[in-house]
N, C-alpha and C positions, 0 to 999 in steps of 0.2 A: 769810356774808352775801353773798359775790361770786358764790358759786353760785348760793342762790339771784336773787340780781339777774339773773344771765343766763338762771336758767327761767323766767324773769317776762317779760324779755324775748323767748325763744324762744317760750313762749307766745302773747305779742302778735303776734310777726309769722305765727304758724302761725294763728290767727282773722284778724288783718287778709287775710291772700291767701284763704283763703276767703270772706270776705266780698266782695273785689273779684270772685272769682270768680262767685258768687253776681249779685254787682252786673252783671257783665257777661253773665250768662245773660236776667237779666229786663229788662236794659234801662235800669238807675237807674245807671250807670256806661258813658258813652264817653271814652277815652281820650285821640279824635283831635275833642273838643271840649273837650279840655283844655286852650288855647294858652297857654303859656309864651312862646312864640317869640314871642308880641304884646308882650310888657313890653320894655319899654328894657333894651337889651343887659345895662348895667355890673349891672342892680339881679337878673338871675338868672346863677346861676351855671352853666356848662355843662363836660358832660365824653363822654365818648364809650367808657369803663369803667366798670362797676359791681359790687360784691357786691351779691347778690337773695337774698330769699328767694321761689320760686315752687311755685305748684302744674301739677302737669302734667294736663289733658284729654282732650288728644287720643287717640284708639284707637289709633294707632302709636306706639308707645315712642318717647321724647325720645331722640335722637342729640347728644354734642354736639361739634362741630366743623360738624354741618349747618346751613346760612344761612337763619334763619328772620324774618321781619318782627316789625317791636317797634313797638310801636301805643304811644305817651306822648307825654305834655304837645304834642300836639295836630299828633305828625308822624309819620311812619309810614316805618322806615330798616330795613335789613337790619343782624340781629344775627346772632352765632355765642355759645352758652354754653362759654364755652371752659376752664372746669374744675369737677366736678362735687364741688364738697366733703366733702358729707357729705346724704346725706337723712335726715329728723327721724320718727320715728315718732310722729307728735300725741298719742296717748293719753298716752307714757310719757317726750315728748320726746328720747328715743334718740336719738345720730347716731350713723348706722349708713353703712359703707362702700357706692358703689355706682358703678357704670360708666355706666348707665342709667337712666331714668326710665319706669315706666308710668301711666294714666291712676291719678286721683285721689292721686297718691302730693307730697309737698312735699320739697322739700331748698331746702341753702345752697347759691348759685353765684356764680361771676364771669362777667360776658356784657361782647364787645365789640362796639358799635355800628360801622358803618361810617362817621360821620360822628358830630361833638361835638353834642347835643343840651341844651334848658336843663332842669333838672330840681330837684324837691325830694326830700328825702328821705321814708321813709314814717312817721315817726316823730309825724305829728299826726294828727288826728282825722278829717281830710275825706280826699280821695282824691289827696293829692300824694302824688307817687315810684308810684304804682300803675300797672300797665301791663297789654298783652294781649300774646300772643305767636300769628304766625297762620304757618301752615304756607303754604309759598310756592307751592306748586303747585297746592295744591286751594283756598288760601285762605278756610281754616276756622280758627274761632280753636282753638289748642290747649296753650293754656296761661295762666296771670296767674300775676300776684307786686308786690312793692313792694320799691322801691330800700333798702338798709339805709344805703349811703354812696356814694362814687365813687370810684375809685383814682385812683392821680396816678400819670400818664406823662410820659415824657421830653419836655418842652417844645423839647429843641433836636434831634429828628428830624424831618427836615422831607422834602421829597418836592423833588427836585432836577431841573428840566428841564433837559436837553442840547441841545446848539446842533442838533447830527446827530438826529433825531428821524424816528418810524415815517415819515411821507410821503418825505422826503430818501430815507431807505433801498430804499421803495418805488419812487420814480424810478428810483435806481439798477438794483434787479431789474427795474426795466419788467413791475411785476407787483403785484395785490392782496393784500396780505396776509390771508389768511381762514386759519379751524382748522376740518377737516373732520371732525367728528365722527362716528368708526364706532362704535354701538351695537346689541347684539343678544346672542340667547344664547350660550354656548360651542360651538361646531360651526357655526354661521351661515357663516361664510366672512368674517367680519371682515379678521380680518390679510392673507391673501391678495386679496381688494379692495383693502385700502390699499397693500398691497405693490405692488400691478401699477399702482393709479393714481399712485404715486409712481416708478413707474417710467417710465411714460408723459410724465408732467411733468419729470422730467430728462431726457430724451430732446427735450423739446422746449426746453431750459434753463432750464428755470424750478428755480428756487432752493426747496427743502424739505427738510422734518424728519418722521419717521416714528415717534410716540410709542406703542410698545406695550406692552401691558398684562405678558403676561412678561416682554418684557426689563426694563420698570421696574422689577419685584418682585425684581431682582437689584441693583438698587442704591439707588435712592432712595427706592423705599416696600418695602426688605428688612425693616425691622422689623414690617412691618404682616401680621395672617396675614387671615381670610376672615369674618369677624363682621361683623352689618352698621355697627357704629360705625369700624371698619377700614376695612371698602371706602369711609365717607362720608370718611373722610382721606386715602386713597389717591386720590378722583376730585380731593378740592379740592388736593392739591398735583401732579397730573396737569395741571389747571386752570391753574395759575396758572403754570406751567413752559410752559404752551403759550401763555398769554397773552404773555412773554415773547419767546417766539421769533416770536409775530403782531408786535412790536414792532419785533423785530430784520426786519420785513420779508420774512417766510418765508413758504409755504404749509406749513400744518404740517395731519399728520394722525395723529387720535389714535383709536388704534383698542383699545377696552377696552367689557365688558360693561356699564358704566354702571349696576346693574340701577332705579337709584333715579333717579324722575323731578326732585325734588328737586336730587340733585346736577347734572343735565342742565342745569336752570334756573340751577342757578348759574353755571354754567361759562359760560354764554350769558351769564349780567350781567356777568360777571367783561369778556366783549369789547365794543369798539364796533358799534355801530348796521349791522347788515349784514356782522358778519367770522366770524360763528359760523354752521357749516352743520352742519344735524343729519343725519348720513346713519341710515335704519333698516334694517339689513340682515334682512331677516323671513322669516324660516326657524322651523316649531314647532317644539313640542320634541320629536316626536316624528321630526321629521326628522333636528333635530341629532343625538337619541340612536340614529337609526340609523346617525349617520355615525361620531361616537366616535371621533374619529380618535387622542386622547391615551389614550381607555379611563374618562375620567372619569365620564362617567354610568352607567360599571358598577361602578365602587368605591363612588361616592353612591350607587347602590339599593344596595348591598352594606352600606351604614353604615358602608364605611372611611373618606368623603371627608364629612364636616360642611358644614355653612351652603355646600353648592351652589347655586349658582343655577339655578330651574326644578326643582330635586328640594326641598329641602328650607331654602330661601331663597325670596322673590319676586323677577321681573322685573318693572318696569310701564313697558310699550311708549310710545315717543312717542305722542302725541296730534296732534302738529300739525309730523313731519318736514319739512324742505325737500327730501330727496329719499329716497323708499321705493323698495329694494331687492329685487325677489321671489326670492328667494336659494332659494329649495327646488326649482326648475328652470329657472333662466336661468343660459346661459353664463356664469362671469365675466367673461368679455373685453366681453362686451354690457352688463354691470353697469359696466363701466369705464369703455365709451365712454357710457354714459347719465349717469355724475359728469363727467366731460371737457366734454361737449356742455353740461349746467348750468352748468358753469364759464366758458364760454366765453362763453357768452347770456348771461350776468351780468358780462361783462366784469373778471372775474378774471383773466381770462390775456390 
């Protein structure tokens, strides 16, 4: 009898998220004129964890750790689906193991909001607990689902301001704290740009942090190997390690292939208003692969080296750098002094 109770129920939620889906294809479902947030506080409940069941959309496969928008009960906040349970095979209701999501496929997940939102569950007949899921960069919707319940977190973690705070530290270095983002292919001349403009900036006292994408892969993201759900947790805790040290009053620069524009965005929300500069070091690929300095783009055509970037991965270039790079024949030293001179005229230094 429990069994089936729960394919009765896996049933329901695998027709409810199509139908939402459905719903928000034609129109007869908006999420973000759903407001919850209009009722008096006491009488909705609110949480900022959920078990979902969703269906996936989008043409690019669901990543999850990637920071995607969550359209509900009539607010629109940054989500991460941060454990992929199990996806349901609708015909036979199967849970079947899975790392990934592709378009039209549904699974059970946990998603965490970046802020407590008020919420129903999806357990009635109209479109409470229903949501959309929109890709943050191209913002296209590429996903729906319905809440199944909320989790409960630790109520006495709380977020603790310090007397010493980013500005105080900032006076002290008599300097801006910003994170210079080096993005581009493998061969672009990345680490050697930020090598020299970090060198250049100590040189002239200013206080910095130099985060490279090798030497991190040796200790902090050593578990992670080159898949694209890898590289999206490699960038966000690259991220969030530099947002810190922006904290601590640093110029920090983070020099890694980035190849997804997505995690770019993130790491830009993740800082304040003007402390993220997206450097594009813009070298093709045919340049990089003539340079090869490590031999990598001859192992990936070789089919030794998997999910390269530019051979058998994608890159997707900034759209809208703060400062573009022509790395395929300018000097670096002139690449150096053209980061220095922005920094300067923006009054960072």
């Amino acid at each position: 009898m429990k069994e089936r109770t729960t394919q009765e129920s896996e049933y329901s939620k695998v027709q409810k998220v199509r139908d939402v889906s459905a719903a928000l294809l034609n129109g007869a479902f908006d999420p973000l004129a759903d407001d919850r947030s209009a009722a008096p506080e006491d009488d909705v409940p609110t949480a900022d964890q959920f078990a979902v069941h969703l269906i996936w959309t989008g043409r690019d496969a669901m990543l999850p750790e990637r920071p995607y928008l969550i359209r509900l009960a009539g607010i629109e906040t940054t989500v991460q689906i941060t454990d992929l349970s199990y996806r349901v095979e609708p015909d036979t209701l199967e849970q079947l193991a899975a790392k990934t999501l592709v378009e039209g496929e549904i699974a059970y997940c946990k998603i965490a909001l970046d802020r407590a939102v008020p919420f129903a569950d999806g357990n009635s007949d109209d479109w409470a607990g229903a949501f959309a899921l929109v890709d943050k960069a191209q913002k296209l919707t590429v996903g729906a689902g319905v809440i199944d319940f909320s989790l409960r977190r630790a109520t006495n973690v709380v977020w603790y301001d310090m007397e010493v705070d980013k500005a105080a530290r900032a006076r002290t270095n008599q300097q801006t704290p910003c994170v210079l983002w080096f993005t581009g292919l493998s061969g672009a001349g990345k680490s050697t740009i930020a090598n020299r403009v970090e060198q250049k900036l100590h040189a002239m006292g200013k206080r910095t942090y130099l985060l490279d994408g090798d030497n991190i892969r040796h200790g902090l993201s050593r578990d992670l190997g080159f898949t694209d759900q890898d590289r999206v947790e490699n960038i966000r805790r690259v991220a969030e390690v530099a947002k810190l040290m922006a904290d601590a009053g640093l110029i920090v620069m983070a020099s890694f292939i980035s190849p997804f524009r997505s995690e770019r965005v993130m790491a830009r929300s993740l800082m304040s208003e003007g402390e993220f500069v997206e450097i594009f070091v813009d070298a093709s690929l045919a340049v990089c692969e003539a340079r090869d300095p490590k031999l990598l783009y001859k192992k990936a055509r070789a089919g030794q080296l998997k999910n390269f970037t530019g051979i058998d991965s994608a890159y997707e270039p900034p759209q809208n750098a703060e400062i573009a790079l022509n790395a395929e024949d300018t000097d670096p030293d002139t690449l150096v002094e053209q980061i220095i001179s922005y920094l300067q005229t923006r009054n960072y230094l």
